[in-house]
C-alpha positions in Angstrom: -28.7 17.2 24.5 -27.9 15.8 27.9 -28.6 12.6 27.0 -26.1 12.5 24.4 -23.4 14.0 26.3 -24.5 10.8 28.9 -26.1 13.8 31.3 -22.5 15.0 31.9 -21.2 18.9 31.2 -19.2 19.7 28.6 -16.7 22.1 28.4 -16.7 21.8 24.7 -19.9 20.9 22.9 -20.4 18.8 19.6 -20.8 21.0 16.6 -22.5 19.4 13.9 -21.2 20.2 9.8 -23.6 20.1 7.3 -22.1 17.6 4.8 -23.8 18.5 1.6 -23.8 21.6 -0.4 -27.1 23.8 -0.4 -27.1 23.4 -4.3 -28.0 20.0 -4.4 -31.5 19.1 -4.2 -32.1 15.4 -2.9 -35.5 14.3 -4.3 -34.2 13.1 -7.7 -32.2 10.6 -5.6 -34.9 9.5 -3.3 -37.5 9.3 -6.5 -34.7 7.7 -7.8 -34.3 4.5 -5.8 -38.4 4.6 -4.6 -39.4 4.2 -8.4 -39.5 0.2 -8.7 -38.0 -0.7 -12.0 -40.7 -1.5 -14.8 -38.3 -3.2 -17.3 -34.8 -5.0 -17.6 -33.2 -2.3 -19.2 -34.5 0.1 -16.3 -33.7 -2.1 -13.9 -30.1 -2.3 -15.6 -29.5 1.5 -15.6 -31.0 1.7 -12.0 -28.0 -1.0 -10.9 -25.2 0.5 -12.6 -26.3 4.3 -11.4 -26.6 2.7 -7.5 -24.4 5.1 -5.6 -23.7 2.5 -3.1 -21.0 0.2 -4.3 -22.0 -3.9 -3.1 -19.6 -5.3 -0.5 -16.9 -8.0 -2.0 -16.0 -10.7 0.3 -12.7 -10.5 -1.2 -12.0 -6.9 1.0 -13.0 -8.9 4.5 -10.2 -9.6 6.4 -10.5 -12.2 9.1 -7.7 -11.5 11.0 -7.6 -8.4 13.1 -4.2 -6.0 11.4 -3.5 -5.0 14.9 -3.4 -8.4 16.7 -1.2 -9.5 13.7 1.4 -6.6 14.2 1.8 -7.6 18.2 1.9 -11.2 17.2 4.9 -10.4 14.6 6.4 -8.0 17.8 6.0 -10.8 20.0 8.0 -12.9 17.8 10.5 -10.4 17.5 11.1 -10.1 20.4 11.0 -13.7 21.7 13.7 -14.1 18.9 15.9 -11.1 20.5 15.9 -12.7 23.8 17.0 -16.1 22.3 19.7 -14.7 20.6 20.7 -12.5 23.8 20.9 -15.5 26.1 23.2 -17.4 23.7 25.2 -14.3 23.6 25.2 -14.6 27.7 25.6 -18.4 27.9 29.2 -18.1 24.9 30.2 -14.9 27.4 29.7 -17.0 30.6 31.4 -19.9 28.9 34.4 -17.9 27.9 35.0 -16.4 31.3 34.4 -19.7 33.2 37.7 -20.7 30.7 39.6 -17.7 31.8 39.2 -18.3 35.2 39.7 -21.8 34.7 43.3 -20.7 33.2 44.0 -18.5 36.3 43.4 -21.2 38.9 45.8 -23.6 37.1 48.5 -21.1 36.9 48.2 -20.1 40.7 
């Protein structure tokens, strides 16, 4: 068990859960899939009773969700800044106008 734990103490050890009930006995599955198929119509039933569903390429993403949800935040926030230093630069503007004003008058 040490080597598991990488040879460190634990304060809280794993507990392993069985994940299957007692009822179920799990030969007839195993004879199941060890039995080669001996016709088509055997080798039919034996596809469409595979437990194990075949991958579809449709269901593979190749972009990473997490990468694209920073890559959207970074956006968002590149488009906030832009928008905040046109608010500053109109501001700056405006007073630079004011002041203008006050000089001529003085």
């Amino acid at each position: 068990m040490h080597e598991v734990l990488g040879a460190r103490p634990s304060v809280d050890p794993p507990v392993l859960v069985a994940s299957c009930s007692v009822d179920v006995d799990p030969a007839p599955i195993l004879t199941e899939r060890s039995s080669p198929a001996s016709s088509s119509s055997s080798s039919s039933s034996a596809v469409s009773r595979s437990p194990l569903p075949s991958p579809s390429p449709a269901k593979k993403r190749k972009t990473n969700p997490i990468l694209d949800f920073l890559t959207e935040e970074s956006n968002m926030e590149q488009r906030r800044h832009e928008e905040s230093e046109a608010e500053n630069k109109a501001n700056t503007r405006q007073l630079l106008s004011l002041l203008e004003r006050i000089v001529e008058k003085l």
